[in-house]
N, C-alpha and C positions, 0 to 999 in steps of 0.2 A: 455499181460504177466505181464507187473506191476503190474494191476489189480489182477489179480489172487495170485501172489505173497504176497501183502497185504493181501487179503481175509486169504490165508492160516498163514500167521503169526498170525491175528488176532483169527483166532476164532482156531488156534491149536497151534501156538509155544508159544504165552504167555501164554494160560491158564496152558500150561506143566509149564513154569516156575514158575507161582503161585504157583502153587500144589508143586514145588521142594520148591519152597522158604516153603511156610509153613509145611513141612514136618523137613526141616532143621532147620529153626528159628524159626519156630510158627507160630501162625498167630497174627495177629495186637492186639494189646491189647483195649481190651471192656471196657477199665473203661471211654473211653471218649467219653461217648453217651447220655452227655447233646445237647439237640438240641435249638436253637432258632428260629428257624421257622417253619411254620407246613407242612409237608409232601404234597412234588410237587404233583400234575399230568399234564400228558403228553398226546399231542395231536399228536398222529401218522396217515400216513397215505400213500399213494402214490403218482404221481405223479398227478393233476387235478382231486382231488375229491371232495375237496373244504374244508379241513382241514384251509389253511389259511384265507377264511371266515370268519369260523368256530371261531378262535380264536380272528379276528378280532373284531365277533361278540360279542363274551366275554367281549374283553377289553373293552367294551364300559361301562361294570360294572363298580365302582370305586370301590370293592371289589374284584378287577381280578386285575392282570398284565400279560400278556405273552408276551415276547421278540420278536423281530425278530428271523426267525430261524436263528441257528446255529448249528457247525459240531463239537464243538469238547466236546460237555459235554462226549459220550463214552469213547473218549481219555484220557481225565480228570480222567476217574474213572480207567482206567486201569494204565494210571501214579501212581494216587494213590496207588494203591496195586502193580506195579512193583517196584515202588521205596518208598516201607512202610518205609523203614529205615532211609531215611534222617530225618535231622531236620525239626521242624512246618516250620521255617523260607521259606529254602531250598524248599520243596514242593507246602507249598502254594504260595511263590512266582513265582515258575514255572506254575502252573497251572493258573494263573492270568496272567503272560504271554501268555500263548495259548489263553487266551480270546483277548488281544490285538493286534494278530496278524490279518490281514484284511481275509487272506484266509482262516481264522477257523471260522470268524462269518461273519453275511450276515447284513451290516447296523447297528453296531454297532456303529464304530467311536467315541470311547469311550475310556478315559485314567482312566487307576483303578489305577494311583499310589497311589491316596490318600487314598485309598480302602487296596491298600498293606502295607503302613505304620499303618492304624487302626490294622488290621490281624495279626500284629507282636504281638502285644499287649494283644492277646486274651488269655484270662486263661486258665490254663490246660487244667481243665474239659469241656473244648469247641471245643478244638480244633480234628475237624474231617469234614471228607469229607463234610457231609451234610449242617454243619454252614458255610463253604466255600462256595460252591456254593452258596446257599441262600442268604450268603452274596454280594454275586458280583451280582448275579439279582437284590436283592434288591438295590445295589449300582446305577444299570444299571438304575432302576424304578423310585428312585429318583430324577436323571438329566435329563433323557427322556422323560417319560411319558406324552404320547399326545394322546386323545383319536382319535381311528379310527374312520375315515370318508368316509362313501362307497356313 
């Protein structure tokens, strides 16, 4: 029942309130789509197909990085656009919260505070979803980074 519960919030009562809010307020203003890093991609897959291989594979590039999985980049993005109106501050530091929390990421074990005092700092024209995450990976990549060993 919980399950279900979630699913239906998820994929029908927020997107209604997106569409309310930008109907009412607008939608998020586009002047802040300077990016600093170049466009993710994403390794999806099911359960035992060998996606994390796959990625392991990768990382052994030093031209790659992929994280441990984790559950809450979705989340993240819908924070973002449920709560466009807060402050840079406000936002991004909650979102950098959910990365620190142990049941949104899988082997992290990872403190972003000094990742959240840089963020504050971030010029206007910077501040948006995309340079956020980016930033916290890349944050994640710099202290972690250990190439896989199969």
């Amino acid at each position: 029942m919980h399950t279900s519960y979630k699913r239906f919030k998820l994929r029908v009562i927020y997107p209604i309130v997106i569409r309310l809010q930008n109907l009412i307020f607008g939608k998020r203003a586009r002047s802040n789509n300077v990016k600093n890093y170049n466009d993710p991609f994403f390794i999806i897959g099911s359960g035992r197909n060998g996606s994390t291989l796959l990625g392991g594979m990768l990382n052994t590039n030093n031209n790659v990085f992929i994280p441990p999985e984790q559950y809450v980049l979705g989340y993240s993005l819908l924070k973002w656009n449920l709560k466009r109106y807060k402050k840079w501050e406000a936002i991004s530091s909650e979102i950098i919260n959910d990365f620190q929390i142990d049941k949104n990421t899988c082997n992290w074990n990872t403190s972003l505070e000094a990742f959240k005092a840089d963020v504050k700092t971030t010029s206007e024209e910077k501040r948006n979803f995309s340079n956020l995450i980016g930033g916290i990976f890349n944050f994640y990549d710099d202290i972690h980074f250990l190439p896989f060993v199969i």
